[in-house]
N, C-alpha and C positions, 0 to 999 in steps of 0.2 A: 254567732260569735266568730272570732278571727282566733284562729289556732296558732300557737305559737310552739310547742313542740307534742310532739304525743311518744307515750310508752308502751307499747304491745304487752300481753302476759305473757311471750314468751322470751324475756327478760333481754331485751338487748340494750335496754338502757333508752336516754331519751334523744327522739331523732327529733331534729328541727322540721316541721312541719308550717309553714305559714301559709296559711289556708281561710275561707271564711265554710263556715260549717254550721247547718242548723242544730239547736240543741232543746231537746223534750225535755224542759224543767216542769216538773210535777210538786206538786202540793207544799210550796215553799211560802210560807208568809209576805207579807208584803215588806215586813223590814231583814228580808232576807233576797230581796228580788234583786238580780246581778243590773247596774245602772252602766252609762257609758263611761269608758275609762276602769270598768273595775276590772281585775286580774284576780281570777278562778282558778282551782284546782276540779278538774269534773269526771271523776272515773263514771264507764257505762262503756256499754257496748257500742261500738262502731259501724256505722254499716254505710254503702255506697248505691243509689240508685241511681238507675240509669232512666232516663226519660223514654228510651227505646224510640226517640221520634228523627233516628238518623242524622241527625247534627243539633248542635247546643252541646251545654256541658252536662256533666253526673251532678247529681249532687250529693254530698255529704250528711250526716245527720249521725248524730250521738243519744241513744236515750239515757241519761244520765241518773247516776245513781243517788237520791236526796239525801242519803243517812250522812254520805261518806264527801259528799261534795265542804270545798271547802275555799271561803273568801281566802285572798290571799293579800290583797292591798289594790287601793284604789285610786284617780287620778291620773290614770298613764295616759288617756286620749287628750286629742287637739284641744284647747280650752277654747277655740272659738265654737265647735261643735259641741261643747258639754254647756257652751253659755245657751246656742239655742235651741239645744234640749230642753234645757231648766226652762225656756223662755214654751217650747210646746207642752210644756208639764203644764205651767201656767196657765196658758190656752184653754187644753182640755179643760182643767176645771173652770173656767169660766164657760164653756160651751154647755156642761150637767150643770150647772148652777140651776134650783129649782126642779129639773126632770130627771132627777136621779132615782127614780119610783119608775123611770122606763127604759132599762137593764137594753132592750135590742133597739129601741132608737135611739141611746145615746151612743152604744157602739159602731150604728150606721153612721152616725152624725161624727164621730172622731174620727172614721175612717173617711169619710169622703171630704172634711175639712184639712186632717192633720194627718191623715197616711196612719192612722193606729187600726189596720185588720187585725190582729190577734185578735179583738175580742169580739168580733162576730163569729155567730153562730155557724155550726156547719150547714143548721137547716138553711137558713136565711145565704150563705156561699152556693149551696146544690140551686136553691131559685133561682138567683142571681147570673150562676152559671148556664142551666138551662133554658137560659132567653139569651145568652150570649151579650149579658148586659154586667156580668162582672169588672170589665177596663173602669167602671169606673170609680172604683175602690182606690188606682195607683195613680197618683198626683201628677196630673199632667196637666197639657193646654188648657182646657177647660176650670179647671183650679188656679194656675200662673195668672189664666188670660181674666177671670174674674179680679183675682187682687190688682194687675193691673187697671182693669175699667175702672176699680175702685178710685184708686190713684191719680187714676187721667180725669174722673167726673170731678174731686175735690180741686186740680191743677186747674181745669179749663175756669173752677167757679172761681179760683183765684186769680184769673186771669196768667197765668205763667205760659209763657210762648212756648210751642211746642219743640225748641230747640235746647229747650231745659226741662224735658221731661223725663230724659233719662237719668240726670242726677235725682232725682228724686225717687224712681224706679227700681232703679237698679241695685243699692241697697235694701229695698223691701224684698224683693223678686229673689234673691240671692240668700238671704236671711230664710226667707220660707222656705226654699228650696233645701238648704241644708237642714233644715230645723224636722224638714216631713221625712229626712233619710236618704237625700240625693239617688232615687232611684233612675235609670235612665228614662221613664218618661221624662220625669221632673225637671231633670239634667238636660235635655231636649229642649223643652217648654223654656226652660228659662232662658238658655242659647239666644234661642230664637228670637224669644221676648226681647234681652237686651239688643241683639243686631237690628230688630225691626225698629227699636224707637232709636237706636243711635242716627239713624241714617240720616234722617232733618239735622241734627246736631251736626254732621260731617257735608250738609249740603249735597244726601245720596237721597236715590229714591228708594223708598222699603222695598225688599224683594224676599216672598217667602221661598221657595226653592232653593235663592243661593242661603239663605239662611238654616235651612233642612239643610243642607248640602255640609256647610261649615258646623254644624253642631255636631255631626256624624264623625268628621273630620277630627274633629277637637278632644270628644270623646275617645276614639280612637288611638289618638297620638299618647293619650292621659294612660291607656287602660287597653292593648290591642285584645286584649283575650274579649272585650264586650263585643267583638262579630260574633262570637259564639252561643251568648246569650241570647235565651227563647226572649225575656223582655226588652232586650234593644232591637231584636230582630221585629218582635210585634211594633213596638212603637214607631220606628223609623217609615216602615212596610206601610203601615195606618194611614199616619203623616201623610205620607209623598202619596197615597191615595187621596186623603181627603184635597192634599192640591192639587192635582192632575184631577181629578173626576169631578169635585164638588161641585164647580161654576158652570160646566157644560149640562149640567143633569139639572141644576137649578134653571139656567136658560131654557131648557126644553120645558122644565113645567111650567114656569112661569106666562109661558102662553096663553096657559088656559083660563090666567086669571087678570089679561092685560084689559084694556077697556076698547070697546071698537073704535077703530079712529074716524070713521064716517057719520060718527053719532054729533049730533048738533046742539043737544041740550045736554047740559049736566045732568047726571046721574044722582038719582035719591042719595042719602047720608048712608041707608041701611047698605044699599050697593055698594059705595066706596069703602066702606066700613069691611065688609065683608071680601072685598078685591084683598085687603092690606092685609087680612086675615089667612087667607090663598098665600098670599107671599110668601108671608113668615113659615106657611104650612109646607112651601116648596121646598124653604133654604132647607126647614128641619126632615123634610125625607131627602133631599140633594144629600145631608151630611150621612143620612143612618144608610141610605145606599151606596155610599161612595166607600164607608167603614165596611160594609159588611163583605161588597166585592173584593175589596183588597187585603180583610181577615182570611175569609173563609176559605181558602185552601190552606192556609198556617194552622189554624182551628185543627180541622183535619191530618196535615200532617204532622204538628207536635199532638194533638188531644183524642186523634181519631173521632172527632165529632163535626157532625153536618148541623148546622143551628139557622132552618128558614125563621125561625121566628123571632129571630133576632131584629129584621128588619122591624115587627111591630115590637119589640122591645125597648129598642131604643129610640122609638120615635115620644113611648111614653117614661123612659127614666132621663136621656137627656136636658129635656125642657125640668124636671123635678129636681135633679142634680142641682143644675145651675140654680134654680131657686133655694135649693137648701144650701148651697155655699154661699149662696147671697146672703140670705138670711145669718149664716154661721160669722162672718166674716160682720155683720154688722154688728154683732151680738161681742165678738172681739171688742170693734171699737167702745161701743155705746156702754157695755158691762162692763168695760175698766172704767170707766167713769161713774157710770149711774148705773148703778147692780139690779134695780128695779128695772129698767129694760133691758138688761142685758136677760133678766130671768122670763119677760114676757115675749122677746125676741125667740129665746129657745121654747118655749110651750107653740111659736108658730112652727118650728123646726120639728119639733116631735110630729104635728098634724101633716104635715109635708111628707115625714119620712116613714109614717103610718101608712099613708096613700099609696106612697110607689111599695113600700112592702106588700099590702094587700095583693097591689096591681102585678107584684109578680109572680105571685102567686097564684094568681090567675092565671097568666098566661105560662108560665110553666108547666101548670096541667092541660094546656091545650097538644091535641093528641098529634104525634108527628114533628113537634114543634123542635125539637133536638131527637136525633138519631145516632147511632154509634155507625164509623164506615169504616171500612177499611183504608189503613195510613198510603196515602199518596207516597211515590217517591220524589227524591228532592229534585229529580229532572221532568217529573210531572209538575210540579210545582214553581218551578223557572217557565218552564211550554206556556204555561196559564199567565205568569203575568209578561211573558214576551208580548202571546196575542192582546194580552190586555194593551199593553204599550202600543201596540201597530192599531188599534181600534181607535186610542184616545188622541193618535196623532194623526189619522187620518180625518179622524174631528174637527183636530186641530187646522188642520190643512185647509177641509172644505171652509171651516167659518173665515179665514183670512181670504182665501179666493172671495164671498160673499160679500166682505168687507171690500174690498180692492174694486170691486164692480167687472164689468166683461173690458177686457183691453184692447 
């Protein structure tokens, strides 16, 4: 919640305080649950934790008292923000339509389509977290860039020139965004998305970096206190890994699964079949290695955790993610129209989100797999992605020498 003034008990009256502050609402009925735009009166105790992970901010937290709590009047938020609320209220129940009999895959499935974690489980967070495969609970590129494909596969079958695909876009991408909580991934993700399809529209070429670069930027100018945030510092940190490493580490594997060029007959179906399969298997460890380099000293220094097992983590919830948004997002379309497949869409969603639960469970109990270390400093933590930076540009260097040939 966003504080507006608070009262001490040692009666000094009420200080303006405008602040956002998490609030422990216990055991309050569902037509008593605080909606956006309401204004509360919330007596409970106050208290301030500190992350202890040497930068970022405190946070705030109230456990608030239910006897004594008390509406106060409602409607004071933005009405385009309470419109696409109402509009992800809507959502959610179309995504439980039919699998409302399954309490943790529908909370998986709200969380990873509409951004609603409150109601996962803490068992199902400790798993989640222990593989290092929690990121994908908060609505970022993977989410954005899904509703995009969506957008651009129905565009391209309408034949619409890719110079008008950001009128179309840009309104949906923005609407979600707000609609899941405008958290800085999301805020990022959408950045990015609208700069990368404007650029045909402006006769530019896409360029993700300056587009990372300007989101960063923009954000910033909006909000300067999000440098200090642990989630814009993960998400921006991520990012600029996944572009800076992804495409060199995908070129290395991809090697292994190129075809000889001295071969003179074509190659069986089952070969080629299975070359295309190596590919897609490189992009998806190019991306889980490129994240987990460029997490795991943050990891460690805001969470004091080492997570090797992240890298097989996210080689098996990524590829399950994006199917379950897929699927979630069809079940959107197809269930506001025809509820009979919006409800058969979601029973593929539950078996989807059955899978990756098990599966992480599994690999959560593998031994070693997450470690408690001791907190890096933050000048340990710069030394680490400095070298990182001199490694990827000395990459950088040799592949353009290789291109350019001997002079």
């Amino acid at each position: 919640m966003r504080t507006e003034k608070v009262r001490s008990q040692a009666g000094d009256g009420w200080l303006n305080e405008r602040s956002e502050m998490g609030v422990y609402w216990y055991s309050f009925g569902k037509q008593l649950a605080p909606r956006y735009g309401d204004r509360w009166l919330v007596p409970g105790m106050f208290r301030v934790r500190d992350t202890g992970a040497g930068i970022g901010q405190s946070h705030y937290f109230l456990n608030g008292d239910r006897e004594a709590a008390r509406f106060i009047s409602g409607r004071h938020g933005n009405a385009f923000m309470a419109w696409c609320y109402a509009k992800r209220g809507q959502a959610a129940r179309l995504l439980e339509a039919g699998i409302s009999r399954f309490p943790d895959q529908v909370a998986i499935l709200h969380a990873l389509v509409l951004g609603y974690r409150h109601a996962v489980s803490r068992e199902l967070q400790r798993n989640f977290g222990a593989t290092g495969t929690l990121h994908i609970f908060a609505i970022s590129g993977l989410h954005v860039g899904m509703i995009a494909m969506l957008v651009v596969f129905v565009l391209t079958r309408c034949r619409v020139s890719r110079e008008r695909w950001i009128f179309f876009l840009a309104p949906l991408v923005i609407v979600y965004t707000a609609s899941t909580g405008a958290r800085p991934s999301a805020v990022r993700a959408c950045i990015m998305a609208l700069l990368y399809f404007v650029a045909p529209t402006l006769n530019r070429k896409s360029d993700l970096p300056s587009a990372l670069a300007f989101a960063a930027l923009a954000i910033l100018v909006v909000d300067p206190t999000q440098l200090m945030d642990t989630g814009f510092i993960f998400s921006f940190v991520v990012m600029g890994g996944l572009v800076a490493m992804c495409s060199p580490i995908e070129r290395a594997l991809r090697r292994f699964w190129e075809p000889d060029p001295l071969r003179l007959q074509p190659e069986p179906r089952a070969i080629v079949l299975l070359r295309a399969v190596g590919r897609r298997l490189a992009a998806l460890i190019a991306i889980s290695c490129s994240a987990w380099l460029a997490s795991t000293p943050l990891t460690a220094h805001f969470f004091g955790q080492f997570i090797p097992i992240a890298l097989v983590g996210n080689l098996v919830v990524v590829p399950l993610a994006f199917l379950i948004v897929l699927f979630g997002c069809l079940s959107l379309v197809l269930g506001a129209c025809l509820p009979f497949a919006g409800v058969l869409i979601n029973h593929v969603s539950v078996a989807l989100v059955s899978v990756m639960t098990i599966a992480m469970r599994g690999i959560a109990a593998v031994p070693f797999g997450s470690m408690n270390v001791p907190r890096p400093s933050v000048w340990l933590v710069v030394a680490y992605y400095m070298l990182l930076g001199i490694v990827m540009y000395r990459v950088a260097v040799r592949r353009r020498r290789l291109q350019e040939g001997p002079s």
